[in-house]
C-alpha positions as CSV (number, residue, x, y, z in Angstrom):
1,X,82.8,66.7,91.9
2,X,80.6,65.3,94.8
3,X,82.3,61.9,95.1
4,X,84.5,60.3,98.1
5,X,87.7,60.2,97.1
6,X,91.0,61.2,99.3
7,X,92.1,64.3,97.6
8,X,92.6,65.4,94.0
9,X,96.3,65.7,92.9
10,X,96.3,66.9,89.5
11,X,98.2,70.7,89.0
12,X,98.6,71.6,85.5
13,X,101.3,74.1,86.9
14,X,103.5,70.7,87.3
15,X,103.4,69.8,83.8
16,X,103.5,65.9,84.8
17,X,102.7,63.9,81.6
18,X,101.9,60.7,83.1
19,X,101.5,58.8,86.5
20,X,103.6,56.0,86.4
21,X,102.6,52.8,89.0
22,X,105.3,50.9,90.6
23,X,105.1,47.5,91.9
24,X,104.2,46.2,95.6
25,X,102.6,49.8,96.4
26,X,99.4,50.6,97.2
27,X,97.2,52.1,94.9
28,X,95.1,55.2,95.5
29,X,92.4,57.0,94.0
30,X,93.7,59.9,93.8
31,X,96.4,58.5,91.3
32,X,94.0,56.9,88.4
33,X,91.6,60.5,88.9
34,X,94.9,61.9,87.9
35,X,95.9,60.0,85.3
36,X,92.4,60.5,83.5
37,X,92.7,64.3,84.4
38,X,96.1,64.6,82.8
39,X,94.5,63.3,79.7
40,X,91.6,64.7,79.7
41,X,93.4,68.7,80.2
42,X,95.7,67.5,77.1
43,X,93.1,66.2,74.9
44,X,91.0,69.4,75.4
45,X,94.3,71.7,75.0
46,X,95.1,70.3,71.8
47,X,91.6,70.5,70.4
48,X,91.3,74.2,71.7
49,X,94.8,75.2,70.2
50,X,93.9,74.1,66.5
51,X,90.2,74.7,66.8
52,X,89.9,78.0,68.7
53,X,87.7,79.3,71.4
54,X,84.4,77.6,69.8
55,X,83.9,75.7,66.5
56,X,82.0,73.0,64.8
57,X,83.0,70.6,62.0
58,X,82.4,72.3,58.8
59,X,80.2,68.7,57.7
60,X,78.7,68.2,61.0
61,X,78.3,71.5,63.3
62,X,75.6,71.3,65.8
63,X,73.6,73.7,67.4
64,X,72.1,75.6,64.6
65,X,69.8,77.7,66.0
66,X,65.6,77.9,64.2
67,X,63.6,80.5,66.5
68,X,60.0,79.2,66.3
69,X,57.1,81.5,67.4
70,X,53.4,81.8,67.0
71,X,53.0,78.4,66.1
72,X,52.9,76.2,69.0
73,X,51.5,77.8,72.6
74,X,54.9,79.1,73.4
75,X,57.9,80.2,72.1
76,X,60.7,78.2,71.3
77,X,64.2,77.2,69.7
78,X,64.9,74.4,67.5
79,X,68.5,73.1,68.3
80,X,69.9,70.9,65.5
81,X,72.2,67.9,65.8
82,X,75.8,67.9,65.6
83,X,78.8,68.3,67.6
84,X,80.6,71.6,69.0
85,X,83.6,72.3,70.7
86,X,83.9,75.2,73.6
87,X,87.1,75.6,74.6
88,X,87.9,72.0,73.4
89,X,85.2,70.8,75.5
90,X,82.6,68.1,72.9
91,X,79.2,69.1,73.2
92,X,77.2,66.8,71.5
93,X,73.6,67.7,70.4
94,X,72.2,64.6,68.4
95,X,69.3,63.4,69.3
96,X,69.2,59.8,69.8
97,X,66.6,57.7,68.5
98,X,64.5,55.9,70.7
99,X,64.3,52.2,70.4
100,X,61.7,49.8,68.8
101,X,59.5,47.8,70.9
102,X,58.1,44.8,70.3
103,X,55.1,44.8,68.0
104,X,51.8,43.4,69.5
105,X,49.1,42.1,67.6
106,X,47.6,45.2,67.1
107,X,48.6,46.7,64.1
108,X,46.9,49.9,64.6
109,X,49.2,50.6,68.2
110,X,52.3,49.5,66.6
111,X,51.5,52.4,63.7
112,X,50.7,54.6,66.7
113,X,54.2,53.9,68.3
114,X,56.0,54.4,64.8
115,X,54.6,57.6,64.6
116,X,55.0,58.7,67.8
117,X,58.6,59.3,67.8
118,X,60.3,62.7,68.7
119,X,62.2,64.7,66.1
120,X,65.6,64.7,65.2
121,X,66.6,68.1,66.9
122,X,65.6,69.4,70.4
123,X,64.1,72.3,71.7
124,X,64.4,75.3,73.7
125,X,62.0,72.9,75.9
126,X,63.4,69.6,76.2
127,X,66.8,70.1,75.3
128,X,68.3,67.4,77.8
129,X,69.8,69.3,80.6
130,X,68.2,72.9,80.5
131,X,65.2,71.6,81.9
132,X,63.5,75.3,81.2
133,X,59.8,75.5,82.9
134,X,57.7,77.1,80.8
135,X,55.4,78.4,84.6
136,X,59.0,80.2,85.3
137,X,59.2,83.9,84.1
138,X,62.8,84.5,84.1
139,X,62.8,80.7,81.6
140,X,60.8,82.3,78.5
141,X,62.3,83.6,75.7
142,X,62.4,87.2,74.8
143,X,59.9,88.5,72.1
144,X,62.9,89.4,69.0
145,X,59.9,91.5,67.9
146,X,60.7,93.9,71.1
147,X,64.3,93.5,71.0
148,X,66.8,90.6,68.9
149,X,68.2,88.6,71.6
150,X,71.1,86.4,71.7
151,X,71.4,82.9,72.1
152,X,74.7,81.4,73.4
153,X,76.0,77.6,74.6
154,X,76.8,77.6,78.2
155,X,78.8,74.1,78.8
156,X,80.4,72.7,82.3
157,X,80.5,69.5,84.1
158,X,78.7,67.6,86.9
159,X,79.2,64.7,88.9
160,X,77.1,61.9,88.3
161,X,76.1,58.9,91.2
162,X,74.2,56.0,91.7
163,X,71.8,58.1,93.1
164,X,70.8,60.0,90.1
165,X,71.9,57.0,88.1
166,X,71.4,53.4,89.3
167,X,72.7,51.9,86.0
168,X,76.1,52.3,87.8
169,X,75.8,50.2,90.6
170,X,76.1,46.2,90.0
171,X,73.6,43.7,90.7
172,X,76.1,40.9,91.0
173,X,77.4,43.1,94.2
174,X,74.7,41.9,96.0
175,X,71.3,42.8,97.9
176,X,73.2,46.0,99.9
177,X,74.5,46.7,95.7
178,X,77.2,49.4,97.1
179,X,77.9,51.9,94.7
180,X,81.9,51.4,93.0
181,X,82.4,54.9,90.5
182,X,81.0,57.7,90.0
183,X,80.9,59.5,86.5
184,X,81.7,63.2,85.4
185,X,79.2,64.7,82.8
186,X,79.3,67.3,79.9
187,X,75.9,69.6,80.8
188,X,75.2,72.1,77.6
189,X,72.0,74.2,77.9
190,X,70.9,76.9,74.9
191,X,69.9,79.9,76.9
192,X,69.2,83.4,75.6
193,X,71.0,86.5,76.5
194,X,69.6,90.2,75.8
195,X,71.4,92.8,74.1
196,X,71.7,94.8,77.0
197,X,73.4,92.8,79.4
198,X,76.1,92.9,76.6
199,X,76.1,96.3,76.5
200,X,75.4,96.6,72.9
201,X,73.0,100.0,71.9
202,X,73.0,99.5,68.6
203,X,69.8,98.4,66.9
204,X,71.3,96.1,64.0
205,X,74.6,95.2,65.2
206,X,77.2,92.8,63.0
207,X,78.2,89.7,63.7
208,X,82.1,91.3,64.3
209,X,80.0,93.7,67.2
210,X,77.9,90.9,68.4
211,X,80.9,88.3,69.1
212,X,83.4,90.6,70.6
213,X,80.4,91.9,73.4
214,X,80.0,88.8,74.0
215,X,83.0,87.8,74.8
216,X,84.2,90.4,77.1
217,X,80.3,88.8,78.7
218,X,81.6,85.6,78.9
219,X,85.0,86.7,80.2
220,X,83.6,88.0,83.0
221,X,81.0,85.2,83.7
222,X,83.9,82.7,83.3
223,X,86.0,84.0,86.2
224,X,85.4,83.8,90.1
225,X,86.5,86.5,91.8
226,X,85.9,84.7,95.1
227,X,89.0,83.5,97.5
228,X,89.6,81.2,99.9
229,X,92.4,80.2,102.0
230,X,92.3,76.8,104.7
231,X,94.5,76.4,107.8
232,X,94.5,74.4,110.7
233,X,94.6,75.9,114.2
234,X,94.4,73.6,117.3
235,X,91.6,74.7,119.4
236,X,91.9,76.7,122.6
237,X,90.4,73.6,124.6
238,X,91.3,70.6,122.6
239,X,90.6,67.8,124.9
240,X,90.4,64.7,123.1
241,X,91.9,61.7,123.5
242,X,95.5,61.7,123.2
243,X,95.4,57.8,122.3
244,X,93.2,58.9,119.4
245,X,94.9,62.1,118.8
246,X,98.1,63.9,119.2
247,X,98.3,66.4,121.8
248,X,100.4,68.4,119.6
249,X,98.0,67.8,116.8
250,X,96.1,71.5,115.1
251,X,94.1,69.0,113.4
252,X,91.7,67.3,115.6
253,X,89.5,65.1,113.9
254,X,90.5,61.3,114.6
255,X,90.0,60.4,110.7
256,X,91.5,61.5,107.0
257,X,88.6,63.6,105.8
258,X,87.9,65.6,102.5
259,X,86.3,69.3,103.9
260,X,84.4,70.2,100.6
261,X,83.5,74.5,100.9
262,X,80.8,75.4,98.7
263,X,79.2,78.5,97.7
264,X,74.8,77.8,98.2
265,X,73.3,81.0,97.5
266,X,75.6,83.2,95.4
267,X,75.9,87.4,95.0
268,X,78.2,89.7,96.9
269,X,79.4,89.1,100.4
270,X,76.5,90.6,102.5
271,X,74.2,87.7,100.7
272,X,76.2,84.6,100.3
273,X,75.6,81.5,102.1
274,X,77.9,78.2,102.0
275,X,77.7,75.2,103.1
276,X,80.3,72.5,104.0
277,X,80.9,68.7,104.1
278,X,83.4,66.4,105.6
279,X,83.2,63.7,102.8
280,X,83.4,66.0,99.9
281,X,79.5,66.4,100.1
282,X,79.7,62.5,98.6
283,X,77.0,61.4,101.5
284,X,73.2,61.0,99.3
285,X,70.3,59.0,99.9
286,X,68.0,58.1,97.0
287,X,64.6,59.4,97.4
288,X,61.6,56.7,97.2
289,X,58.2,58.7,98.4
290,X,58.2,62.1,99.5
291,X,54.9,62.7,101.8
292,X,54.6,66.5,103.1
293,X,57.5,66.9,105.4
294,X,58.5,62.9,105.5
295,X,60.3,61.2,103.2
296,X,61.3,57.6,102.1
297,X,64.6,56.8,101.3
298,X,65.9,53.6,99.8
299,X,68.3,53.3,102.7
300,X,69.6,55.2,105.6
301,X,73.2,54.6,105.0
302,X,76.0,51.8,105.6
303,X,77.3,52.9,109.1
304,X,77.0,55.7,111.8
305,X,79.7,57.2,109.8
306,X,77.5,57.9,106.5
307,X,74.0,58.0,107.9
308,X,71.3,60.4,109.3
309,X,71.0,61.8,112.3
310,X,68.4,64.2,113.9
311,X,70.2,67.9,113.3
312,X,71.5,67.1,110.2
313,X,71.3,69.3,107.3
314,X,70.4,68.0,104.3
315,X,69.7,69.4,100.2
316,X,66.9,68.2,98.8
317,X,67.5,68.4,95.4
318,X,67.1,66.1,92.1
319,X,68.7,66.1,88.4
320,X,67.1,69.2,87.0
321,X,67.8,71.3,90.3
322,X,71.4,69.9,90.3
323,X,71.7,71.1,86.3
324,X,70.0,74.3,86.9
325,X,72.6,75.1,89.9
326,X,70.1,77.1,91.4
327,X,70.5,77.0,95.3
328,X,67.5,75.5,97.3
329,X,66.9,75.9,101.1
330,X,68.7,73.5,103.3
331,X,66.3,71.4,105.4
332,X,66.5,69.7,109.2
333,X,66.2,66.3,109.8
334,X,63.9,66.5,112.7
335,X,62.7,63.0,113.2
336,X,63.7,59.2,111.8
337,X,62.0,56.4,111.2
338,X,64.3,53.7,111.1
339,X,62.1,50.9,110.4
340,X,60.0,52.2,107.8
341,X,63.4,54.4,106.4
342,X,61.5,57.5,106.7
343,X,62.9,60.6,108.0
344,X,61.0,64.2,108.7
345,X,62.3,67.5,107.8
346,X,61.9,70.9,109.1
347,X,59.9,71.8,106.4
348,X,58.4,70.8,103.3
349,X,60.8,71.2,99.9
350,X,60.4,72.9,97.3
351,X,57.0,72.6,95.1
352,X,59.1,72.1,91.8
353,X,61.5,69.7,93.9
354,X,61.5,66.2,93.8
355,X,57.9,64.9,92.5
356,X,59.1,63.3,89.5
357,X,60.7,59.7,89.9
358,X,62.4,60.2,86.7
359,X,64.5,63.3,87.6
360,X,65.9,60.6,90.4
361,X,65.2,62.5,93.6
362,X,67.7,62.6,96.7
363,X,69.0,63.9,99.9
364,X,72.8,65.3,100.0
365,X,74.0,65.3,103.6
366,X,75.8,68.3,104.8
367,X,77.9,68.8,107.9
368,X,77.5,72.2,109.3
369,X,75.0,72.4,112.1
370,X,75.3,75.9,112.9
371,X,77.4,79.4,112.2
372,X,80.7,79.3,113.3
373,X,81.0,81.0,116.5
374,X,83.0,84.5,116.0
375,X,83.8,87.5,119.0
376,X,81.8,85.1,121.4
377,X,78.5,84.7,119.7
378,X,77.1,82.4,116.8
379,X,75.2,83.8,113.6
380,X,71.9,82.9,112.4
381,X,72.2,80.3,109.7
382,X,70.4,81.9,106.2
383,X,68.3,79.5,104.4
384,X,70.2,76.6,106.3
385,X,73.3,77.7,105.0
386,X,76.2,79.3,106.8
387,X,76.7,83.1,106.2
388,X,79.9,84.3,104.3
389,X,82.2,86.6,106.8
390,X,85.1,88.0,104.6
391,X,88.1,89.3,106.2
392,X,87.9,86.2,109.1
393,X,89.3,82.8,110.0
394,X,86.1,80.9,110.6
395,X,86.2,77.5,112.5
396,X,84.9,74.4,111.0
397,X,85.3,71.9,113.1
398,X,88.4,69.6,114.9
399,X,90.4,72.7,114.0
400,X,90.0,73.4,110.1
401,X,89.5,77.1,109.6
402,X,88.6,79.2,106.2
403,X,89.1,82.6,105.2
404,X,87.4,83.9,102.5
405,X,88.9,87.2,101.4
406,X,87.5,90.7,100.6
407,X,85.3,92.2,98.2
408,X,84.8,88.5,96.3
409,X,81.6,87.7,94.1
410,X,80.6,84.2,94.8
411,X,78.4,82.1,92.3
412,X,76.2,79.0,93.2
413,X,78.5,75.6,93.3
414,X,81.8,77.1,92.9
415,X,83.9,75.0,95.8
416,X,87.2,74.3,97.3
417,X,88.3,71.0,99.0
418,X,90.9,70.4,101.7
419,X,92.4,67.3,102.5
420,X,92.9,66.7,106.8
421,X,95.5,64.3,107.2
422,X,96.0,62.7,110.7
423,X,99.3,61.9,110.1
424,X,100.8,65.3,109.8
425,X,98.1,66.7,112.2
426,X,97.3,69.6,110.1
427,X,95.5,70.6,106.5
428,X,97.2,70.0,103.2
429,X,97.2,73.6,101.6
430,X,99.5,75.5,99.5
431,X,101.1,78.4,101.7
432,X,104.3,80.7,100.9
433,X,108.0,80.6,102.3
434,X,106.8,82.2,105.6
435,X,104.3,78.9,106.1
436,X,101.3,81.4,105.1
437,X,98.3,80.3,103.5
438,X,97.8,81.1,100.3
439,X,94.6,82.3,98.7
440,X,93.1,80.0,96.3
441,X,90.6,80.5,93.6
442,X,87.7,77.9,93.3
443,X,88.6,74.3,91.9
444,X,85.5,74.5,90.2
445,X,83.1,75.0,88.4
446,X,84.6,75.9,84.9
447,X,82.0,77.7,83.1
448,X,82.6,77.9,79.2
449,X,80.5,79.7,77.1
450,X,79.8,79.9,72.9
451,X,77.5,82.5,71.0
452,X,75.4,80.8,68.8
453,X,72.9,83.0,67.4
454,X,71.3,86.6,67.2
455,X,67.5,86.0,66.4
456,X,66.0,88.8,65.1
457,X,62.7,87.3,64.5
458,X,60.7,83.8,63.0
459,X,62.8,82.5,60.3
460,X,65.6,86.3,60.6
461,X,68.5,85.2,62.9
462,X,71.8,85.3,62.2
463,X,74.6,82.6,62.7
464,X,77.4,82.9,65.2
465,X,79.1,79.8,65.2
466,X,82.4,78.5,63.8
467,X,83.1,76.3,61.7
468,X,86.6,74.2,61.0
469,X,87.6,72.2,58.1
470,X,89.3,68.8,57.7
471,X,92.8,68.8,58.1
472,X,92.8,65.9,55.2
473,X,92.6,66.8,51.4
474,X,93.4,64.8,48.7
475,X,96.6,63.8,47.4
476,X,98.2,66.3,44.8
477,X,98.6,64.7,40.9
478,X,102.3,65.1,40.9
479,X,102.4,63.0,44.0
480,X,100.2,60.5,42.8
481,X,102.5,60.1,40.3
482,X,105.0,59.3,42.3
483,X,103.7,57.2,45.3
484,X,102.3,55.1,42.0
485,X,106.2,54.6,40.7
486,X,107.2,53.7,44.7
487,X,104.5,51.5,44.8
488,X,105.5,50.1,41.4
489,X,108.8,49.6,42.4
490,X,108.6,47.7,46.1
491,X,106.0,45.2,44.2
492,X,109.4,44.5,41.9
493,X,111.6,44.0,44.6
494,X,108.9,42.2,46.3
495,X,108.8,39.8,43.6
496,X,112.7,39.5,43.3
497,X,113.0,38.7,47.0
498,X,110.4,36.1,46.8
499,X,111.8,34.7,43.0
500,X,115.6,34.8,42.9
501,X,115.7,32.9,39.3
502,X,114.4,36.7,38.2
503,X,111.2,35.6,37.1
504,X,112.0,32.5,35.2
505,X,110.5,28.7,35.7
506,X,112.5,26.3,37.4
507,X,113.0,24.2,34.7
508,X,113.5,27.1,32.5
509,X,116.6,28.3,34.7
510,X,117.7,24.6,34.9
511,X,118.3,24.3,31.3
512,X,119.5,27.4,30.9
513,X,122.1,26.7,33.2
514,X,123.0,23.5,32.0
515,X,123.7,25.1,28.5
516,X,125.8,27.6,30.1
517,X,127.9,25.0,31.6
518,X,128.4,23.0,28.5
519,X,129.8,25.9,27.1
């Protein structure tokens, strides 16, 4: 996730069950995240174990799929409400309702508003983080008259801001409002599939065909192929300070730092790009006005540390960019405006980019400011981003180096992080007996995906989901029967306890006694 934090801890390799705090120490961030992750891959193991791969509740599965065509302007799927589970991951695809305002005085509006609410299910359209445009070719749905077509769940998780949500930050902070936590989110978009990137010839396939082409699909969608490895070398002419740093130090940069590695444009080798960040790619600035090549921000940071400068690179980007993980081309700051917390680009973004205040516009700061130099010369940067060289240590900065290895296929947002600790001088990264590093697949992003439908046509479409029951049912007779007679008999010992005379009145057990005695 793009968030600053000091490193992420959890291995689920180590089988730790717990992190257990101990008194007078100092707590980290990196201990609660892992905490919650501990949870979180327990929760979702169990639910995956007793529910499977995918599945709905047999009383409330969502995602039924209603293909709707030739009645509205454009095609389009209805997605009905309930809850789903992918890989014990909840997707849940109710549609809230929208709240009542206040009724005026005119009768006639307040009708207007009443009838003016959406529908209980969502669209192919508006479902609330496909953000499909309909001006997009490659975003319409296939005609099932030329061909059925699938349609499948793909589910994974984002990080979510201030930036992109300012319900987080706290007014009672203060005028500067810093931001405190950031927030991980469930994304689920409907997408279709055709039959022939899953390899299936056959005109009417069944649901048994169908399901197990698309698995081997997703099986292969699910898993990066791409590798990285981190190191730190110190650099041939490292001349800094040696108050600030140690001579002896491979790691050069005079503060902790999170390196984030991220894939930008995605494919094989010869066209992958990547960028990289220092702070975990945590550093954004909220969009206010965007004017050609300038634009406003709502602030230009809290110190030199976390600000703009002129060279920078920076994504501009909003919500439905960030869902779609579709790469966009890094701009240059080029000028700032520090009064009027403007800065210029290098070029205009993106036409689709940024011009609706509701998808919460923002700039995300990267680090890189040119190819690392390899054999004496410096590539070209593609689209702002840094070209992928397999087979090669190539320098960061302050002595980090990355090595991605051979014949990998890289995918849009996939990422690895490396924690640069001053103290040790050097990169924290697994490496082997001999002190090699090791190459590591992405941390992220898990991609899970569900079939949920073959639509053969308007109201023809067949239902691939799952469905689990209850693991309640009612009692059995027989033991009615007898959790009736327990029942029965704790109330009489119940009674006993609480009346040792056996039930009789005082008086009653007085005289009774007396007469017992005279005897």
């Amino acid at each position: 996730m793009h968030a600053d934090l000091s490193r992420l801890t959890f291995r689920p390799e180590r089988h730790y069950s717990a992190v257990v705090a101990q008194q007078g120490r100092v707590q980290l961030d990196a201990d609660t995240n892992e905490q919650t992750a501990i949870q979180l891959h327990q929760a979702r193991t169990l639910a995956a174990d007793l529910i499977g791969r995918h599945g709905g509740p047999r009383d409330a599965a969502g995602f039924r799929i209603e293909y709707v065509g030739g009645k509205h302007e454009i095609d389009t799927l209805y997605i009905h409400g309930g809850r789903y589970y992918v890989d014990g991951i909840l997707c849940d695809a109710h549609r809230p309702a929208p709240g009542t305002p206040v009724p005026d005085d005119d009768t006639a509006a307040a009708e207007e508003q009443e009838t003016a609410r959406p529908p209980a299910y969502w669209t192919y359209w508006d479902q609330p983080d496909g953000f499909r445009d309909p001006e997009k070719p490659g975003d319409r749905l296939p005609s099932p008259a030329q061909s059925p077509f699938l349609v499948y769940l793909k589910v994974w998780e984002r990080s979510v801001g201030a930036a992109e949500d300012p319900a987080l930050r706290e007014v009672a902070l203060g005028a500067a409002m810093p931001d405190t936590t950031a927030r991980v989110k469930v994304v689920w978009q409907v997408l279709p599939l055709s039959l022939a990137e899953l390899t299936i010839e056959e005109t009417d396939p069944s649901k048994e065909v169908v399901r197990a082409a698309f698995d081997r699909w997703a099986e292969r969608q699910a898993a990066p192929s791409a590798r990285l490895a981190a190191r730190s070398e110190r650099p041939d002419h490292a001349d800094e300070d040696p108050c600030l740093v140690k001579p002896d130090a491979r790691y050069r940069g005079p503060e902790n730092q999170l390196y984030r590695v991220e894939v930008h444009a995605g494919g094989e080798a010869k066209d992958a790009t990547f960028k990289w960040s220092r702070e975990n790619g945590s550093v954004v600035f909220p969009v206010d006005e965007l004017d050609g090549t300038w634009v406003q921000l709502a602030s230009l940071g809290h110190d030199d540390k976390l600000d703009l400068d002129v060279g920078d690179h920076v994504e501009f980007t909003d919500t439905a960019y960030a869902s779609r993980l579709e790469p966009l081309p890094l701009l240059r700051v080029e000028e700032l405006d520090l009064p009027g917390r403007r800065v210029r680009l290098s070029a205009e973004p993106d036409p689709g980019v940024g011009r609706l205040p509701h998808l919460r516009p923002f700039l995300r700061r990267w680090d890189h400011h040119e190819a690392p130099r390899r054999k004496g010369r410096t590539a070209a940067l593609k689209g702002g981003a840094v070209p992928v060289t397999e087979g090669e240590w190539l320098p960061l900065e302050d002595g980090v180096e990355v090595y991605f290895a051979k014949s990998g296929t890289y995918r849009t947002g996939d990422h690895w992080i490396i924690p640069a600790r001053t103290a040790t001088g050097g990169v924290e990264w697994p490496t082997d007996p001999a002190r090699r590093p090791l190459l590591q697949a992405p941390v992220g992003i898990a991609r899970h995906f569900a079939p949920l439908a073959l639509v053969k046509g308007e109201g023809s479409s067949v239902d691939l989901r799952r469905a689990f029951a209850p693991l309640a049912s009612s009692v059995p007779a027989a033991d009615e029967a007898t959790l009736a007679a327990e029942a029965q008999a704790r109330r009489e010992e119940q009674a006993a306890e609480a009346d040792p005379s056996g039930g009789r009145s005082q008086t009653t057990a007085q005289a009774e006694d007396a007469a017992e005695g005279d005897k």
